[in-house]
KEDOTI-240002 format. One line per field, with one value per atom (N, C-alpha, C, O, CB): residue number from 0; residue in one letter; atom name; x, y, z. Coordinates in pm, 1 decimal, m for minus. Each point is the difference from the previous one (the first is absolute). Glycine has a CB too. Layout:
# KEDOTI-240002
torfi	c(NUM:...)
drengu	c(a:...)
pake	c(CA:...)
xx	c(X:...)
yy	c(Y:...)
zz	c(Z:...)
***
This chain:
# KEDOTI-240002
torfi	c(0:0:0:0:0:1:1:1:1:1:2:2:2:2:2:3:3:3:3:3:4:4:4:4:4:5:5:5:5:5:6:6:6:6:6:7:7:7:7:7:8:8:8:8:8:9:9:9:9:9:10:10:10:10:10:11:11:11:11:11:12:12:12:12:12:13:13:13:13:13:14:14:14:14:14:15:15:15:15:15:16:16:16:16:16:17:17:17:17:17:18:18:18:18:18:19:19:19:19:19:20:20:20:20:20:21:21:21:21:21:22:22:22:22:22:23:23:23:23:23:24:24:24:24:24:25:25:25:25:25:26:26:26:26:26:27:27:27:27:27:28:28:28:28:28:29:29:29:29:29:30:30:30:30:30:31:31:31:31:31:32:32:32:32:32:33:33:33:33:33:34:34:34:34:34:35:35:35:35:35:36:36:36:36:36:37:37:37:37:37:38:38:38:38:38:39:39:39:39:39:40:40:40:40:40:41:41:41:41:41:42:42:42:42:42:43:43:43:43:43:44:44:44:44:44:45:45:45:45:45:46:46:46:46:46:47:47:47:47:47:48:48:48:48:48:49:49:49:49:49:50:50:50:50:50:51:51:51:51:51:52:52:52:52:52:53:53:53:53:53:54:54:54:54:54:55:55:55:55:55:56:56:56:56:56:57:57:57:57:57:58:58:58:58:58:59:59:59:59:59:60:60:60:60:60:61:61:61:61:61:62:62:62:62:62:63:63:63:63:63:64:64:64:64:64:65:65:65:65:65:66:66:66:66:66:67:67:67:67:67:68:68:68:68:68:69:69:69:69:69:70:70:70:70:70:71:71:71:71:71:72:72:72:72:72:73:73:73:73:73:74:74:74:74:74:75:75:75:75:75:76:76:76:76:76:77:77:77:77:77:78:78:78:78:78:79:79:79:79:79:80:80:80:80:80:81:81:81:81:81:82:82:82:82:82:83:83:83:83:83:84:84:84:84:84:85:85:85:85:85:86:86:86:86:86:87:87:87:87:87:88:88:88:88:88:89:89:89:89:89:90:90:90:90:90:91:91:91:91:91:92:92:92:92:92:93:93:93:93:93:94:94:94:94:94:95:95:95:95:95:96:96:96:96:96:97:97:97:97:97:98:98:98:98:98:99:99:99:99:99:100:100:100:100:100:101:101:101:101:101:102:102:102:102:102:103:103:103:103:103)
drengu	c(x:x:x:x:x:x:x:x:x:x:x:x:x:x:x:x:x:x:x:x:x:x:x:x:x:x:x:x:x:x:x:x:x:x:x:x:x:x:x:x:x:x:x:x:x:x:x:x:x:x:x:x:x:x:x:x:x:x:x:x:x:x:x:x:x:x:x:x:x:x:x:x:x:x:x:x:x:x:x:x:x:x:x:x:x:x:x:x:x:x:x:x:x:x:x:x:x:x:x:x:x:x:x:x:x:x:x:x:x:x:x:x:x:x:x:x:x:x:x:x:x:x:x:x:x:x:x:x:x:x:x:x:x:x:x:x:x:x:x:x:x:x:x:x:x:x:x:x:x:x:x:x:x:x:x:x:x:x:x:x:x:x:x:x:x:x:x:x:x:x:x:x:x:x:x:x:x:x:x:x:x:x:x:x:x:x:x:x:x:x:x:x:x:x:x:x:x:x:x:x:x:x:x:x:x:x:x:x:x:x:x:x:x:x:x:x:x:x:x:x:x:x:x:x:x:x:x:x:x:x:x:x:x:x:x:x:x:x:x:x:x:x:x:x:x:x:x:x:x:x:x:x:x:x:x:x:x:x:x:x:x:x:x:x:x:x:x:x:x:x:x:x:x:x:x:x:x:x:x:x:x:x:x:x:x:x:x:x:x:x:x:x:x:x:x:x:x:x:x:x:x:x:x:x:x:x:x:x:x:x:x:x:x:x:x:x:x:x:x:x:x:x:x:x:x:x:x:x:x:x:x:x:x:x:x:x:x:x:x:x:x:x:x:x:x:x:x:x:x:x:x:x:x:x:x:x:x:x:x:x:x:x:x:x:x:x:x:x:x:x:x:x:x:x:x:x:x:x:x:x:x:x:x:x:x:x:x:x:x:x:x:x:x:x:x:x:x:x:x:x:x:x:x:x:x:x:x:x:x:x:x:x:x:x:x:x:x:x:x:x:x:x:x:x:x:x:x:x:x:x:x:x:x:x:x:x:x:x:x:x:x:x:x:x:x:x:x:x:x:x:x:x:x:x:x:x:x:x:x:x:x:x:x:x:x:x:x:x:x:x:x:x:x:x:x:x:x:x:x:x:x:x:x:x:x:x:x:x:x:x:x:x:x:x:x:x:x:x:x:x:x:x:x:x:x:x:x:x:x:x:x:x:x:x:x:x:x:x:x:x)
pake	c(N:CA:C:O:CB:N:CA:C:O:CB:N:CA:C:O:CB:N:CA:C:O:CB:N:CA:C:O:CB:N:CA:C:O:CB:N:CA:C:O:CB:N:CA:C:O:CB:N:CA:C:O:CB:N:CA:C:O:CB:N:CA:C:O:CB:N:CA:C:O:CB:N:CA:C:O:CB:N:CA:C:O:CB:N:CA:C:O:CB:N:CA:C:O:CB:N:CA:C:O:CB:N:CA:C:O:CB:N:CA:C:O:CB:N:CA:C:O:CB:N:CA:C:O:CB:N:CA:C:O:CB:N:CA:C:O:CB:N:CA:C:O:CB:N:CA:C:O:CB:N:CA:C:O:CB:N:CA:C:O:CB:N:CA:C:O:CB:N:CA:C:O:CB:N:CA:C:O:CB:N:CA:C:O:CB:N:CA:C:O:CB:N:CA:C:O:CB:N:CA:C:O:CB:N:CA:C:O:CB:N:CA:C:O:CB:N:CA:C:O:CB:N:CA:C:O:CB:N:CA:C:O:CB:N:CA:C:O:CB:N:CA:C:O:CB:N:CA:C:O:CB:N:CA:C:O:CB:N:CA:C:O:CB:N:CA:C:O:CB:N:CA:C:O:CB:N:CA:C:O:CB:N:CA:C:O:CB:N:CA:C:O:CB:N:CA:C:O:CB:N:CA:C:O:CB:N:CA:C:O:CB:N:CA:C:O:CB:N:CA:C:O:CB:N:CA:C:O:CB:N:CA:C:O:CB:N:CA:C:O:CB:N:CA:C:O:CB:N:CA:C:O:CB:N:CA:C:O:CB:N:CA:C:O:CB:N:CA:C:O:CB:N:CA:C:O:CB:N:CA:C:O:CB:N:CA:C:O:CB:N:CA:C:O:CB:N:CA:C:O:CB:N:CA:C:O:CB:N:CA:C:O:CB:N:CA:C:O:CB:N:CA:C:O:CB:N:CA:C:O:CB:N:CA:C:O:CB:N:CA:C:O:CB:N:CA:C:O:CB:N:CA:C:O:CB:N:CA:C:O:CB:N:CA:C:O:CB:N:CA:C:O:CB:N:CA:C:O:CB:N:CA:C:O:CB:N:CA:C:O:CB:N:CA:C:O:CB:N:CA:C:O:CB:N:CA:C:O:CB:N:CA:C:O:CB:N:CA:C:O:CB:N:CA:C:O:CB:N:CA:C:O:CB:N:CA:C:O:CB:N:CA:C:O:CB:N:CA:C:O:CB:N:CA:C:O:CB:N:CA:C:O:CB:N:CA:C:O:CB:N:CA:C:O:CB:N:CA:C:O:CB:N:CA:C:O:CB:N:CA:C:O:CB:N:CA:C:O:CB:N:CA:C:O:CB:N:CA:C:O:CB:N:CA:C:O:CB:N:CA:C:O:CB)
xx	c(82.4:m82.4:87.4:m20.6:m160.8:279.5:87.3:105.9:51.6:m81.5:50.3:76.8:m96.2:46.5:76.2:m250.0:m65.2:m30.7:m30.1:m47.7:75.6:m33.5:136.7:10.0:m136.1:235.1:129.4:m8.9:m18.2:181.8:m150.4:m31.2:m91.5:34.3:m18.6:m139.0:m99.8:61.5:m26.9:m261.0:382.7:19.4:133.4:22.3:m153.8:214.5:120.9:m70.8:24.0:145.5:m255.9:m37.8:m132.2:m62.4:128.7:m94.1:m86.7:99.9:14.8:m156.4:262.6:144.8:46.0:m80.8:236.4:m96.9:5.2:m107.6:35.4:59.5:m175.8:m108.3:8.3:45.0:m191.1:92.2:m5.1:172.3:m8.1:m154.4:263.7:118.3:6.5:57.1:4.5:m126.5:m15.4:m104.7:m30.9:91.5:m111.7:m104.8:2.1:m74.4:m18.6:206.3:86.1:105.5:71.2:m128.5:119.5:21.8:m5.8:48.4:2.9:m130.1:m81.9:m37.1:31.6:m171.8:79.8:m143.8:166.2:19.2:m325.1:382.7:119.2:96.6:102.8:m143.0:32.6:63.9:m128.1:37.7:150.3:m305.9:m119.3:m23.3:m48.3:m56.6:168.5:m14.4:169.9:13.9:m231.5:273.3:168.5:m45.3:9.9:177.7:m249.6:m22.0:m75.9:44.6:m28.5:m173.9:m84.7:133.6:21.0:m320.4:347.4:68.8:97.4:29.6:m48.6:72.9:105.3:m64.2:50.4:107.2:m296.3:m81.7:m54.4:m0.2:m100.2:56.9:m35.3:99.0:m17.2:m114.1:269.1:116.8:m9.9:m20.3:154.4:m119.0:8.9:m66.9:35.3:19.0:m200.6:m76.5:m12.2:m14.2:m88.8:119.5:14.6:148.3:m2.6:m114.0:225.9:146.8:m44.4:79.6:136.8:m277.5:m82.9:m124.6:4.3:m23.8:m49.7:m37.9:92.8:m35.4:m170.5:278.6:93.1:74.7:17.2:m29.1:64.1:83.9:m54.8:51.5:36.6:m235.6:m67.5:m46.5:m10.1:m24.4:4.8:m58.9:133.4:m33.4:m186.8:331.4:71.6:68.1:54.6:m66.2:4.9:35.3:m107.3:23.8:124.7:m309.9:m84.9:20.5:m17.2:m92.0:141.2:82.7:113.3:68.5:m133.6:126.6:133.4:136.4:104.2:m238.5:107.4:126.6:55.0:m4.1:m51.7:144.2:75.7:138.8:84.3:m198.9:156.8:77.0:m54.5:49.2:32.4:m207.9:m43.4:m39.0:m10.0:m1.1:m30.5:m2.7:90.5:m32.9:m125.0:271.0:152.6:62.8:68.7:m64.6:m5.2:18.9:m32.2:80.0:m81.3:m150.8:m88.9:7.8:m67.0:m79.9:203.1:31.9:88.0:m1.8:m79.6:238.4:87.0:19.6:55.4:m28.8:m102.5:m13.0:m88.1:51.4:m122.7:m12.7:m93.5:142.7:23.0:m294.2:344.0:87.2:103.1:44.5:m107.5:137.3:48.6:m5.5:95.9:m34.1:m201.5:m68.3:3.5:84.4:m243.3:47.7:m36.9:176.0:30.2:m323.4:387.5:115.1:31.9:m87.0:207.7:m66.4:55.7:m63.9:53.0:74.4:m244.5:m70.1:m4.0:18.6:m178.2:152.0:36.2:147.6:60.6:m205.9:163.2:212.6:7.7:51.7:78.4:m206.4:45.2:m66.8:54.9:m28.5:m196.2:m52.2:57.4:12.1:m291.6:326.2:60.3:122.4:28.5:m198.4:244.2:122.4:42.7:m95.5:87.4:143.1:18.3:m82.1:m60.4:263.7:m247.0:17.5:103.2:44.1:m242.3:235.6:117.7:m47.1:m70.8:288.8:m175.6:m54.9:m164.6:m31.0:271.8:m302.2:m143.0:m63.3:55.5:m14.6:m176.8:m61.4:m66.3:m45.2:m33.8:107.5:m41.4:111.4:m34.8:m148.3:305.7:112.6:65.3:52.1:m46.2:m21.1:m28.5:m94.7:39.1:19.9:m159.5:m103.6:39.0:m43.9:m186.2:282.9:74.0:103.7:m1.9:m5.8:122.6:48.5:m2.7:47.2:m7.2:m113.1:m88.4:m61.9:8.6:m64.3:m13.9:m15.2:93.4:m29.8:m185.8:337.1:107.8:25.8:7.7:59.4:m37.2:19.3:m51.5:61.0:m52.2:m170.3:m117.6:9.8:m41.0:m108.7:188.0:24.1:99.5:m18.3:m64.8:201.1:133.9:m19.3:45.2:106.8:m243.0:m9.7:m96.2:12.0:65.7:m212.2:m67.3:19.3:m53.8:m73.1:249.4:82.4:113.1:23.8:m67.2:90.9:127.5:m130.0:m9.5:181.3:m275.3:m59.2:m59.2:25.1:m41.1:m105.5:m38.1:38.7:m73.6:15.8:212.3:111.3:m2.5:5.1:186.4:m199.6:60.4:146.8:96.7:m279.3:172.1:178.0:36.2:m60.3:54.1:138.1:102.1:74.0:87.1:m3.5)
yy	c(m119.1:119.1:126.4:104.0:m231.1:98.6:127.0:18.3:106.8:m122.8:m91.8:7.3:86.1:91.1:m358.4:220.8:39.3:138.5:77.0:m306.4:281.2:172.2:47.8:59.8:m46.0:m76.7:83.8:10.8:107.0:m204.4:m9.3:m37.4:124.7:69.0:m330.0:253.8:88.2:217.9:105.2:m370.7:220.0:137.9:63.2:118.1:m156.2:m79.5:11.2:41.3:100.7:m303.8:96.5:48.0:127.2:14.4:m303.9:365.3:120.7:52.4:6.8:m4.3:63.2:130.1:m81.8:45.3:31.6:m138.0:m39.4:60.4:55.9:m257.2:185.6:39.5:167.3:58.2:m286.7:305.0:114.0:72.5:75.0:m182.3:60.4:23.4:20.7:92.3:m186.6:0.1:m32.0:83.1:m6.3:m243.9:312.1:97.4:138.6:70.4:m227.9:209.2:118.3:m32.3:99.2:m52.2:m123.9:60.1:27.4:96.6:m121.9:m86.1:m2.0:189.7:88.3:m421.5:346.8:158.7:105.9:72.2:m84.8:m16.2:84.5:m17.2:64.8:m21.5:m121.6:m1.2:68.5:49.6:m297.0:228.2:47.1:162.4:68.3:m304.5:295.2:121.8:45.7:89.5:m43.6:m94.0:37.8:34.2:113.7:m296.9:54.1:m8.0:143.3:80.4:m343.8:265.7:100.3:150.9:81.5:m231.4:148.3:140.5:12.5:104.6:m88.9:m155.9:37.7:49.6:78.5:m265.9:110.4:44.0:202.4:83.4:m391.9:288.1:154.3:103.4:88.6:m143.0:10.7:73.0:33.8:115.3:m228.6:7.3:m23.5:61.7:65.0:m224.6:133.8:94.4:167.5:72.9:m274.4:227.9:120.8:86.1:108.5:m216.8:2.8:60.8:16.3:77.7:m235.8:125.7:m85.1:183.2:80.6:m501.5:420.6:92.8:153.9:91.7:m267.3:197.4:91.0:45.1:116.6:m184.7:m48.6:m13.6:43.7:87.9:m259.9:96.7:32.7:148.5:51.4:m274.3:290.4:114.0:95.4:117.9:m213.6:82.6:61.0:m4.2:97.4:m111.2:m59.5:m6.1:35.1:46.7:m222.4:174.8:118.7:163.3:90.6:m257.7:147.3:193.0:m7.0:82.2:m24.9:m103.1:m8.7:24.0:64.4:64.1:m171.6:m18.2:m88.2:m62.5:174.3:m149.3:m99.6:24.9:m77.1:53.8:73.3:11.8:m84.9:m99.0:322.4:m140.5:m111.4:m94.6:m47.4:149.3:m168.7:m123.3:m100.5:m110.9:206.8:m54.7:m21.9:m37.8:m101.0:234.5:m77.8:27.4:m62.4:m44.8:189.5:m215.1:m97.8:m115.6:m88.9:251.1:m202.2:m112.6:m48.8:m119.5:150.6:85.5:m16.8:m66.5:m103.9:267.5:m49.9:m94.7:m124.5:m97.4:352.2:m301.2:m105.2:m128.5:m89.8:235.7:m109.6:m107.9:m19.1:m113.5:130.0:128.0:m59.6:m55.3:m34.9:130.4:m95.8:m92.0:m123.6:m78.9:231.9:m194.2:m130.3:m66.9:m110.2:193.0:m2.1:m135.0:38.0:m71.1:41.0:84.0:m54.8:m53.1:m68.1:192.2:m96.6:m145.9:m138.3:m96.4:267.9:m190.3:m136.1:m31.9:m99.7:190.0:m4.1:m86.5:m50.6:m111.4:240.6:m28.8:m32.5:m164.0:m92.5:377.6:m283.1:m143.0:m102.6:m105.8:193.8:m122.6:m37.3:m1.9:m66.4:48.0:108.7:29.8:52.6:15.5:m124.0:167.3:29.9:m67.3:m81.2:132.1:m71.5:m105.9:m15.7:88.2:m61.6:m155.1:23.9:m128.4:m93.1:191.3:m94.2:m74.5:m85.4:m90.9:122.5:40.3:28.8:66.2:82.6:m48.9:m96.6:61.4:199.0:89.9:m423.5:327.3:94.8:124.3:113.7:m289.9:136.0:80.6:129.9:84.4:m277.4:191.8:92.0:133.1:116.6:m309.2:159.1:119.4:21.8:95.2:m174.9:17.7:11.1:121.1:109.9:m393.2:223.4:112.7:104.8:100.2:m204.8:82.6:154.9:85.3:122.6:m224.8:15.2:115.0:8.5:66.6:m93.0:m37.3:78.9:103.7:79.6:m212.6:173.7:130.6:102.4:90.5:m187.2:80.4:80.0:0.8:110.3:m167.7:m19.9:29.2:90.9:77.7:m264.1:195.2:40.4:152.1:84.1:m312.0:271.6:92.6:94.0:122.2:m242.4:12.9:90.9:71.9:100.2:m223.1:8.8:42.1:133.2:76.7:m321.5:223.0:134.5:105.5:44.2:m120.5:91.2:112.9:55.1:117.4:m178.4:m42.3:1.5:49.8:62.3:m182.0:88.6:2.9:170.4:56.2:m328.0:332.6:123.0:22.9:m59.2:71.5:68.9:72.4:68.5:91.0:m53.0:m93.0:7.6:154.1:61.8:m403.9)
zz	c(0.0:0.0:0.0:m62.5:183.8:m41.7:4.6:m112.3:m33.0:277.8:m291.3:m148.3:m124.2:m68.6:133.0:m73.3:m92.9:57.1:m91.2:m3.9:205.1:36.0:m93.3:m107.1:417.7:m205.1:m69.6:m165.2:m58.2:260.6:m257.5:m120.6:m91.5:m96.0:211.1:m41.4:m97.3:25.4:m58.0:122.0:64.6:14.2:m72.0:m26.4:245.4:m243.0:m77.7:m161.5:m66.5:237.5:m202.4:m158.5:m6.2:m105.1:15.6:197.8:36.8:m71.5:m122.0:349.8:m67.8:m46.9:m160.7:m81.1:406.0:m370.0:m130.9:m121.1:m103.8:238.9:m110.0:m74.9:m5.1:m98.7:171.5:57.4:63.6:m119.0:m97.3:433.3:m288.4:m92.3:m114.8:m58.0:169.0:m156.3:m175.7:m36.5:m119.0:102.5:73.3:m37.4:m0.2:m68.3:133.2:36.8:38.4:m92.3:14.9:238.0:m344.2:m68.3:m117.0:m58.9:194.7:m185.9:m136.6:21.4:m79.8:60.2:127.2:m20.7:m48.2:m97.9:402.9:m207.6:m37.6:m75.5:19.7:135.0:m244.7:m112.0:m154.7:m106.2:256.4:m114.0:m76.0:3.5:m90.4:148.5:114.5:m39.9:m88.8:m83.4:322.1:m211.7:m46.4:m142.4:m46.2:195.7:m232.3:m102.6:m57.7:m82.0:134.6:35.7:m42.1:14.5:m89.9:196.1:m11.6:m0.2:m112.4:m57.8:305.6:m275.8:m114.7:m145.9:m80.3:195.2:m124.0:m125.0:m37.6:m90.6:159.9:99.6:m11.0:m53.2:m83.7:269.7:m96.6:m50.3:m146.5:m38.0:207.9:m254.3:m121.1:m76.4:m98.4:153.4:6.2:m92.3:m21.1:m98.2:146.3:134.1:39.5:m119.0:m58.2:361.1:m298.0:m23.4:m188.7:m52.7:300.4:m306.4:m141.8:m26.1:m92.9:202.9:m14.4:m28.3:29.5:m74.0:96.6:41.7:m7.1:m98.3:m35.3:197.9:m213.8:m139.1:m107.3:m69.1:138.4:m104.2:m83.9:m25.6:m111.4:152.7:93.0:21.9:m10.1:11.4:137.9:m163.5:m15.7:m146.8:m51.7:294.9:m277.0:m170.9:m55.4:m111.3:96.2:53.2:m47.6:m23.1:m81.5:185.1:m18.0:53.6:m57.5:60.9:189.0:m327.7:m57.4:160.8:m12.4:m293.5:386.7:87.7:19.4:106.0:m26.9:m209.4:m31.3:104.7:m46.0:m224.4:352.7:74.0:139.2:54.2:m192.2:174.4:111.2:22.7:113.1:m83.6:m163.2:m19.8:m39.8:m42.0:25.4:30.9:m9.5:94.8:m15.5:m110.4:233.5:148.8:47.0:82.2:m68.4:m15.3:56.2:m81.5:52.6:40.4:m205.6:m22.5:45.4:29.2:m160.7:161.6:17.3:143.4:35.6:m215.0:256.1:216.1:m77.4:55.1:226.0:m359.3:m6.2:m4.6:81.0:m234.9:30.9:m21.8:69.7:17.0:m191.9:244.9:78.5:147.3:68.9:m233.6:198.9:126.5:m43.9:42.5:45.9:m199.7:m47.2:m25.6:45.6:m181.0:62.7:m43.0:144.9:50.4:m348.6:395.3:110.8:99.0:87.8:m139.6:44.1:53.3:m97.6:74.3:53.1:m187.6:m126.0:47.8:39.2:m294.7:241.1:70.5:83.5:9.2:m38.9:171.1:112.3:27.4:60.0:17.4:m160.2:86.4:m131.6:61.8:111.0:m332.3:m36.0:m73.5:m99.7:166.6:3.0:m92.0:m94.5:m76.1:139.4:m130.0:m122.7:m105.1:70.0:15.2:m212.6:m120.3:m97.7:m73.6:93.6:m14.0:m80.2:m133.0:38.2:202.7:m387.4:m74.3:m42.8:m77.0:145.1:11.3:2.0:m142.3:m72.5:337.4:m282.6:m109.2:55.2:m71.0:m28.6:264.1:45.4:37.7:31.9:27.5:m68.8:30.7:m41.0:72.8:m46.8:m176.5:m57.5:48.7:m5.0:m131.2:172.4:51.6:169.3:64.5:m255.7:225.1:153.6:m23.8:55.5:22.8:m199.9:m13.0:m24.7:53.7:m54.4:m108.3:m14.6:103.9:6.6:m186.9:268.5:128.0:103.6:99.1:m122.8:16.3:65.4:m13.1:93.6:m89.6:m179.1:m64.7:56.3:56.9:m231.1:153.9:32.1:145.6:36.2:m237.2:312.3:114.4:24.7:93.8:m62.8:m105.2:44.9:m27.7:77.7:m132.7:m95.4:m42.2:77.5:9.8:m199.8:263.4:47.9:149.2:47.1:m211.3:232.5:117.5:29.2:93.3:m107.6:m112.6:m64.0:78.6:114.5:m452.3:194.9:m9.7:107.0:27.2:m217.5:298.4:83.9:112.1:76.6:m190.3:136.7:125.1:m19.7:m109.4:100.3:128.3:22.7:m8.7:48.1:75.3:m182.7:m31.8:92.3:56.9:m272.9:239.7:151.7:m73.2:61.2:49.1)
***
């Protein structure tokens, strides 16, 4: 009797777990979408207005967040069908850091 209490209370917190974090990995998700769309309409609304500068700027922090997060959770790419565009936003990172960085 007391095996099956423990038992049903071990697979309760188990359960209870698996559910905290399914919900929080579901909002991660919803927030990363909003971003997207939110950062999507900015862009757009700004290449309406012809401010091709600030929509420059904001691609530029876009790519260089997204590739250094891509590195950090899998690494450089090296000989990849995807590596190529890695490098490419190094560039675009390095360039939008120069510019970005305040002058000493």
């Amino acid at each position: 009797m007391k095996t099956t209490i423990l038992l049903l209370a071990i697979i309760a917190i188990l359960g209870g777990s698996l559910s905290y974090e399914i919900l929080q990995r579901h909002r991660a998700a919803r927030g990363q979408e909003q971003f997207i769309i939110a950062l999507s309409v900015q862009l757009h609304q700004g290449l309406e207005h012809g401010d091709v500068d600030a929509v420059r700027r904001r691609l530029g922090a876009l790519v260089t967040v997204q590739s250094e997060h891509y590195e950090q959770k899998y690494g450089r790419e090296t000989g990849t069908e995807f590596a190529p565009r890695l490098a490419e936003a190094k560039i675009i990172r390095e360039d939008f850091e120069a510019t970005s960085s305040p002058t000493k």
